[in-house]
N, CA, C and O of each residue as an XYZ file, in Angstrom:
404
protein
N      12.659    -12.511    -12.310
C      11.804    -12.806    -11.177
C      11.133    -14.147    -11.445
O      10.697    -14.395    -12.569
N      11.051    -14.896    -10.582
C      10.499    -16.415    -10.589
C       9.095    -16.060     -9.847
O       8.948    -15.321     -8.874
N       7.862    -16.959    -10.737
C       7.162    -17.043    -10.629
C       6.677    -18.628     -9.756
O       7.391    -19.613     -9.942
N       5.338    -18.747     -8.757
C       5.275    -20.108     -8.172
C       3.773    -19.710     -7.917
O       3.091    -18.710     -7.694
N       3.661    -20.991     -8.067
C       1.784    -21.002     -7.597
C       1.585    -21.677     -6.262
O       2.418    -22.517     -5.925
N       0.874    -21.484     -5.706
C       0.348    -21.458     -4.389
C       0.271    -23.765     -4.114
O       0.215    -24.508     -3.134
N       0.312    -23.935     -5.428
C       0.358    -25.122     -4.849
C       1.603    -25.744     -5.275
O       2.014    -26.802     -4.798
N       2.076    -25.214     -5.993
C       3.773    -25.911     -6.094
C       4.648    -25.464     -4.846
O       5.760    -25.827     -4.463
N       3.676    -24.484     -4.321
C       4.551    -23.842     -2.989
C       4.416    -25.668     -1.986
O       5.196    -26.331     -1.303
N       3.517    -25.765     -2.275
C       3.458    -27.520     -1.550
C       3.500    -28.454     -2.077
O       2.874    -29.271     -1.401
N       4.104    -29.165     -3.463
C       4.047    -29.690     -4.125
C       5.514    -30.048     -4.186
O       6.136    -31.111     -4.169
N       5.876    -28.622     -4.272
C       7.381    -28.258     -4.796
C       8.293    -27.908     -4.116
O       9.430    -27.629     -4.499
N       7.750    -27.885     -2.727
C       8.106    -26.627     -1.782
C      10.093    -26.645     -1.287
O      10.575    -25.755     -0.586
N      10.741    -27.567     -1.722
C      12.154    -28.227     -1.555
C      12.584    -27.351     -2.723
O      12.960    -26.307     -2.188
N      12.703    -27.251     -3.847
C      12.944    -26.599     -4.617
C      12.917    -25.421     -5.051
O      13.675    -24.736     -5.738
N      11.523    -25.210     -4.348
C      11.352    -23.313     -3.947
C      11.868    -23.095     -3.025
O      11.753    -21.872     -2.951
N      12.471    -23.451     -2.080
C      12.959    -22.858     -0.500
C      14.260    -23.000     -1.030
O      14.901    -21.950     -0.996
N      14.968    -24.172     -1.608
C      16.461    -24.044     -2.671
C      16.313    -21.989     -3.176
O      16.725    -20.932     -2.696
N      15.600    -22.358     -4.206
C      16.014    -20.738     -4.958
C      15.714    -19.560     -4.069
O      16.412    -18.545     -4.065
N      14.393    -19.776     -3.136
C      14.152    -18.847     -2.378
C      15.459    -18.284     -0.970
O      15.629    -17.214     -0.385
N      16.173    -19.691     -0.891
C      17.472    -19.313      0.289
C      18.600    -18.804     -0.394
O      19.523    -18.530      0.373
N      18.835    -18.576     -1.655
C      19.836    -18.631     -3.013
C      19.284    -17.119     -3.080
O      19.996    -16.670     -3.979
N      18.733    -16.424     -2.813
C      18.079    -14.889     -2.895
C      17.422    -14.560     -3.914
O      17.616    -13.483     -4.477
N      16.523    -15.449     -4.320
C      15.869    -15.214     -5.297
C      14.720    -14.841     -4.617
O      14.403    -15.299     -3.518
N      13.916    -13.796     -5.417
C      12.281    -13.200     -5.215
C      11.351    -14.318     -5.941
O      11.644    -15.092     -6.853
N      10.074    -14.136     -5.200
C       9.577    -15.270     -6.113
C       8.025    -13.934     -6.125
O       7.906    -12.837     -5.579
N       7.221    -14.630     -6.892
C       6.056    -13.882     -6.733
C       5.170    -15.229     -6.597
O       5.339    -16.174     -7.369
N       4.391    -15.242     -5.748
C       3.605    -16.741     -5.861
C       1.528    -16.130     -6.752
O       0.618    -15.320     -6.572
N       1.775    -16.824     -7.299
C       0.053    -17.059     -7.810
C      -0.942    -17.939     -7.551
O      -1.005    -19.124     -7.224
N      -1.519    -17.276     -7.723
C      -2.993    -17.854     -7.430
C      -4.130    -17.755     -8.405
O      -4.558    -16.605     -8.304
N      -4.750    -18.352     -9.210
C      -5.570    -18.875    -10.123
C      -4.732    -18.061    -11.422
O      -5.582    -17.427    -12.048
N      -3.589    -17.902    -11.927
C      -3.143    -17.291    -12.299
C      -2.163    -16.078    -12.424
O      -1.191    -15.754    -13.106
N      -2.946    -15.568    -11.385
C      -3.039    -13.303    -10.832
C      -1.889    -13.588     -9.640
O      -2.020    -14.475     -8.797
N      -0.498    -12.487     -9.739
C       0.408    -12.588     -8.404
C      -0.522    -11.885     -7.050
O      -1.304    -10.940     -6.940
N       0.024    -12.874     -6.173
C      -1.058    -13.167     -5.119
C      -0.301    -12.209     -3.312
O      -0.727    -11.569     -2.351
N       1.020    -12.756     -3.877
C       2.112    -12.179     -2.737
C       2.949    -12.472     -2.866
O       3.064    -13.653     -3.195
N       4.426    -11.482     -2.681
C       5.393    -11.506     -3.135
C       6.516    -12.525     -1.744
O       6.367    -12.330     -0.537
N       7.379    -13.377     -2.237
C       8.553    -13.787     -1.088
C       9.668    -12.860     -1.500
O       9.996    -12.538     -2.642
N      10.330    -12.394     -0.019
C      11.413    -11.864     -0.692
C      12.614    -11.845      0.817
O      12.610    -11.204      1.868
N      13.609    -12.966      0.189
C      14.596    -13.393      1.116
C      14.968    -12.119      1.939
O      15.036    -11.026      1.375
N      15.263    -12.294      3.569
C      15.713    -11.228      4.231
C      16.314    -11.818      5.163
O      15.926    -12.976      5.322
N      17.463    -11.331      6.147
C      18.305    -11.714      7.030
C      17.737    -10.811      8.271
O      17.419     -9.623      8.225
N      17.693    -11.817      9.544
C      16.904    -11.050     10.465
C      17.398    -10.674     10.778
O      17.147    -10.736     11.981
N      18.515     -9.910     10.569
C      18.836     -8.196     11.306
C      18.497     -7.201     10.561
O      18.807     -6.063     10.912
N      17.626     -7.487      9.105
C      17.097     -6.619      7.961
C      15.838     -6.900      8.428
O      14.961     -6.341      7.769
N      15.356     -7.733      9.551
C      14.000     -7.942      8.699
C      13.315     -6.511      8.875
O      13.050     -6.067      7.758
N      12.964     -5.695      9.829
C      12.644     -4.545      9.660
C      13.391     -3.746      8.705
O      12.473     -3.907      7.900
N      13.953     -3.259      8.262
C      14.221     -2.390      7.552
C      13.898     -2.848      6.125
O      13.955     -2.023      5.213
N      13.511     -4.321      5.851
C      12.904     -4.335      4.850
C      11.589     -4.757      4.687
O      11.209     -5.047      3.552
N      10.754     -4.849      5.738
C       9.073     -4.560      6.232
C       9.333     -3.357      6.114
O       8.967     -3.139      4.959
N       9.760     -2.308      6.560
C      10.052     -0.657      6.568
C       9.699     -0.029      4.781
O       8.785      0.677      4.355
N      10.927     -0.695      4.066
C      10.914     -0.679      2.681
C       9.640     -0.949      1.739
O       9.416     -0.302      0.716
N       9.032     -1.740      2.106
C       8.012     -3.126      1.721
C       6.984     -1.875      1.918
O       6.343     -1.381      0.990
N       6.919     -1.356      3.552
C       5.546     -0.331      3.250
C       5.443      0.889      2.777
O       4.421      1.481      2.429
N       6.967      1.389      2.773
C       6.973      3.050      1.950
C       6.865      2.248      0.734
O       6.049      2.743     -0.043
N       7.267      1.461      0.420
C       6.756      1.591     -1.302
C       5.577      1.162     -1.717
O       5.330      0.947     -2.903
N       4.492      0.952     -0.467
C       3.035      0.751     -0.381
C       2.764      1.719     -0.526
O       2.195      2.088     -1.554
N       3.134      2.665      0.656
C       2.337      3.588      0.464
C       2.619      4.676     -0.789
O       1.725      5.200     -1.454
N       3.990      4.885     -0.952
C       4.487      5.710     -1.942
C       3.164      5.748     -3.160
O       2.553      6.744     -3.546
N       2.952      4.076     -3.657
C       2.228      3.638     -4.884
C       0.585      4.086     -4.260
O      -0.244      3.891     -5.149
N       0.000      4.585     -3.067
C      -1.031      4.824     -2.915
C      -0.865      6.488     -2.772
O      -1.741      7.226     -3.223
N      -0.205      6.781     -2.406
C      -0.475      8.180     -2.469
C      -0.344      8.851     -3.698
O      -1.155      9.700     -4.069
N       0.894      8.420     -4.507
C       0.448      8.630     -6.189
C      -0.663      8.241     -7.312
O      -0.663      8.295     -8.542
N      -1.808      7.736     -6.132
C      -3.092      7.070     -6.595
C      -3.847      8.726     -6.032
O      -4.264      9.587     -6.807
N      -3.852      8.781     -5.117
C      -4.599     10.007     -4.604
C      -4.412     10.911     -6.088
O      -5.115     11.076     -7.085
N      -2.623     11.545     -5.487
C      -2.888     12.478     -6.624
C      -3.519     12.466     -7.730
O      -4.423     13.243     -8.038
N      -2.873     11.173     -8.696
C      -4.178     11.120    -10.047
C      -5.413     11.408     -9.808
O      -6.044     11.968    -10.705
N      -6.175     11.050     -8.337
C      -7.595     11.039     -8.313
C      -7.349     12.562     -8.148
O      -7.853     13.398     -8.898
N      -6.462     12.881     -7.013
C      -7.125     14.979     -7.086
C      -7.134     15.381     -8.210
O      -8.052     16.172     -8.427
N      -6.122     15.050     -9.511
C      -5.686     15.284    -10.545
C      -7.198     15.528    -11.446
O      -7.609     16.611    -11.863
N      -7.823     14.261    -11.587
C      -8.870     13.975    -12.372
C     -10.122     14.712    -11.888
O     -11.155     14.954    -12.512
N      -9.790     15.009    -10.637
C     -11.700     15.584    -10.337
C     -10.869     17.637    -10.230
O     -11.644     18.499     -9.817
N      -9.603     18.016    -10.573
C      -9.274     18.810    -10.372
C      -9.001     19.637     -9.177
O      -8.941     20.856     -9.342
N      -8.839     19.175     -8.076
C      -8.572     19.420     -6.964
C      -7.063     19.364     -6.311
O      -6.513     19.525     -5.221
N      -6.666     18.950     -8.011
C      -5.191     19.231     -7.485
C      -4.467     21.023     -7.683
O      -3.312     21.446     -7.713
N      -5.933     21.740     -7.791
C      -5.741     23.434     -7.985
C      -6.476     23.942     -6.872
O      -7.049     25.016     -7.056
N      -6.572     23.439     -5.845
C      -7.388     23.936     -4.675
C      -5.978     24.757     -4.158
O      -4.793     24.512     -4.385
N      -6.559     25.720     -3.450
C      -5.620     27.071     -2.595
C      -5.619     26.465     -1.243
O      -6.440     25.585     -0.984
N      -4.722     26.888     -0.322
C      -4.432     26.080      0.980
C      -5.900     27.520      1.727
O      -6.728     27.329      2.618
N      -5.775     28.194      1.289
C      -7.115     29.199      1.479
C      -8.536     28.530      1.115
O      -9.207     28.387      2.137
N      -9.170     28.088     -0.025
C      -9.794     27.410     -0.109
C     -10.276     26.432      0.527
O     -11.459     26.095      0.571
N      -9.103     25.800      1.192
C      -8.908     24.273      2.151
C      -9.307     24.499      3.605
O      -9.974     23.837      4.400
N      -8.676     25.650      3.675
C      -8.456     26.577      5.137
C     -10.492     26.712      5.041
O     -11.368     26.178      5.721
N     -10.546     27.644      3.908
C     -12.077     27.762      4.320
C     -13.064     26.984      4.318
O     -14.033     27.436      4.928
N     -13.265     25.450      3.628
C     -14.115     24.407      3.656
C     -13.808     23.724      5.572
O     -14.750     23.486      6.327
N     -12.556     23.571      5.904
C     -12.220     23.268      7.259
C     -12.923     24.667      8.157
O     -13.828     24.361      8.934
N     -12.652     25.728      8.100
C     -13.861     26.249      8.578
C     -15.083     26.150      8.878
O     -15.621     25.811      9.933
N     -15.539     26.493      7.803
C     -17.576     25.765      7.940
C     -17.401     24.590      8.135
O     -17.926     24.442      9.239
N     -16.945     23.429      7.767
C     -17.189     22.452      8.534
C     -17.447     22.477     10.199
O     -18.446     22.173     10.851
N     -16.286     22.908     10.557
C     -16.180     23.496     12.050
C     -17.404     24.207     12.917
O     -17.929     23.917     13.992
N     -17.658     25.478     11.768
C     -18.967     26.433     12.623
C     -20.022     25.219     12.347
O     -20.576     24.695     13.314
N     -20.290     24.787     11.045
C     -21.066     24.101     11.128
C     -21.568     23.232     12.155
O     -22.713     23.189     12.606
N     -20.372     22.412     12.525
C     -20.450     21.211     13.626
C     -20.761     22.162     15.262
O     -21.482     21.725     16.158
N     -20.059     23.425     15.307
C     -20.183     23.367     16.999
C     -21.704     24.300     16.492
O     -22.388     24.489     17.498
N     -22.226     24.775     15.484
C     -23.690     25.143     15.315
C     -24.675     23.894     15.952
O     -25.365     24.068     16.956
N     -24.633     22.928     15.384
C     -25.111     21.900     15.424
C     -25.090     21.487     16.780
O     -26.108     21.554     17.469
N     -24.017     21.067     17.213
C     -23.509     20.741     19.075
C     -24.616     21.833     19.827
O     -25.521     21.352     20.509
N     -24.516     23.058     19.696
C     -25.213     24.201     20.309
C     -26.516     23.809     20.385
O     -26.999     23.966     21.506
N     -27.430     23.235     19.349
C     -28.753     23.133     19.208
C     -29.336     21.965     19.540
O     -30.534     21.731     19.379
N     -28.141     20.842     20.229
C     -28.473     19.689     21.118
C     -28.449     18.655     20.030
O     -29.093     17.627     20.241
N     -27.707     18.796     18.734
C     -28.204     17.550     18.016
C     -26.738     16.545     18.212
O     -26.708     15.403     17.755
């Protein structure tokens, strides 16, 4: 994977658009830290690889959740348990509605 910084992207930018049309990925940086990724696509892909691009967003965030249910232990909650906090929430709220608040 080729690395480019945000100002060789303009500096350089003939030489990166060379490797970048050649199908190379680049990752561009910024004060160092990768900032955003290029990644050559043919526009009859381009959706299906924006498509790609966000399941593997989200994929990497929802395996963030779990660790977090993981760590506070809530990855042992009962769909009963779940069922009953969504409950009282519920009476709670139309309690509340009832008494004008």
């Amino acid at each position: 994977m080729n690395f480019v910084t945000v100002s060789e992207l303009g500096s350089k930018s003939a030489q990166v658009w060379e490797k970048f049309e050649a199908g190379e990925e680049m990752v561009v940086t910024r004060n160092g830290k990768p900032f955003a990724i290029l990644v050559h696509t043919d526009p009859s892909e381009l959706e299906a690889t924006l498509r790609a691009l966000r399941w593997a967003r989200f994929d990497r965030l929802l395996a963030q959740q779990h660790r977090r249910a993981a760590e506070r232990g809530l990855d042992k909650t009962s769909m009963e348990e779940i069922d009953a906090v969504i409950a009282t929430a519920r009476r709670q709220r139309r309690e509340g509605n009832a008494c004008g608040r």
